[in-house]
C-alpha positions as CSV (number, residue, x, y, z in Angstrom):
1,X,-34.9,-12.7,-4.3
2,X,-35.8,-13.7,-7.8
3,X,-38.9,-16.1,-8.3
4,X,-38.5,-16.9,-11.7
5,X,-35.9,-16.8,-14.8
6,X,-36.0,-15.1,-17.3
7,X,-34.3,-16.0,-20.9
8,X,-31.3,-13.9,-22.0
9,X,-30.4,-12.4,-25.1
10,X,-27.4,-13.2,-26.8
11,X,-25.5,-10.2,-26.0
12,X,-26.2,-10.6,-22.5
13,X,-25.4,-14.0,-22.3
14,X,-21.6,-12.6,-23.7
15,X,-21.6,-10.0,-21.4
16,X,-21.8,-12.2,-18.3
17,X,-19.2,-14.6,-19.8
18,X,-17.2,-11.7,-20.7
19,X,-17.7,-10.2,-16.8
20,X,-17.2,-13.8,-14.9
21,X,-14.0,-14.6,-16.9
22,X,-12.1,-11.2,-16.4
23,X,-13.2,-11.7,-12.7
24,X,-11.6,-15.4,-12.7
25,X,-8.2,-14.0,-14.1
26,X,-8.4,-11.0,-11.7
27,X,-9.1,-13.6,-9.0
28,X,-6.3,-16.2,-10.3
29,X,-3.8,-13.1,-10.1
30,X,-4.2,-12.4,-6.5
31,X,-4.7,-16.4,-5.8
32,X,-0.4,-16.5,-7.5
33,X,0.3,-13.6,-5.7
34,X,-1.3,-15.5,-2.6
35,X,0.6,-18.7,-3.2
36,X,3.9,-17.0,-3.6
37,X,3.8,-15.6,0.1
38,X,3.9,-12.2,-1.5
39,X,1.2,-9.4,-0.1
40,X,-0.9,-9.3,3.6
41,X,-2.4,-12.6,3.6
42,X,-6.1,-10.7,5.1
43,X,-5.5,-7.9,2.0
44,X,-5.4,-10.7,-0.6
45,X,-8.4,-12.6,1.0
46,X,-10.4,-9.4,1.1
47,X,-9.6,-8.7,-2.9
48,X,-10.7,-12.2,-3.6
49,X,-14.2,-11.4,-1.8
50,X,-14.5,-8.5,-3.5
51,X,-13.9,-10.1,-6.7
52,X,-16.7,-12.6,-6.2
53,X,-18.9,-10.1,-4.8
54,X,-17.9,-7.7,-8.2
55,X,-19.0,-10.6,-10.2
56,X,-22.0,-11.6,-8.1
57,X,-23.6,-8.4,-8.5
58,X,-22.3,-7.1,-12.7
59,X,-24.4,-10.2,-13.3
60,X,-27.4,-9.4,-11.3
61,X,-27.5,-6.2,-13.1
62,X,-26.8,-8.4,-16.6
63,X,-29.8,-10.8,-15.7
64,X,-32.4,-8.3,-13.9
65,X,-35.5,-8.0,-15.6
């Protein structure tokens, strides 16, 4: 659990917009794929969750200290 923040450097503030919006197009993929009826319904739900969870922790490592 983090206490406090920390200010990031430019480059790292690119790399986490860089990492959250290639997860959002890889997430809005499965989500068409999803709405089309296409695919196992618990496969696609499980890709989206790992998606987030991809994203959740590339910027952990991005914003550690």
């Amino acid at each position: 659990m983090r206490m406090n923040y920390r200010q990031l450097t430019d480059q790292q503030a690119d790399d986490m917009q860089a990492m959250k919006a290639a997860g959002k197009m890889f997430y809005d993929l499965i989500e068409d794929i999803w709405e089309r009826g296409a695919g196992n319904p618990r496969e696609l739900a499980l890709a989206k969750t790992k998606i987030e969870e991809s994203v959740m922790w590339g910027t952990k490592a991005i914003t550690s200290p």
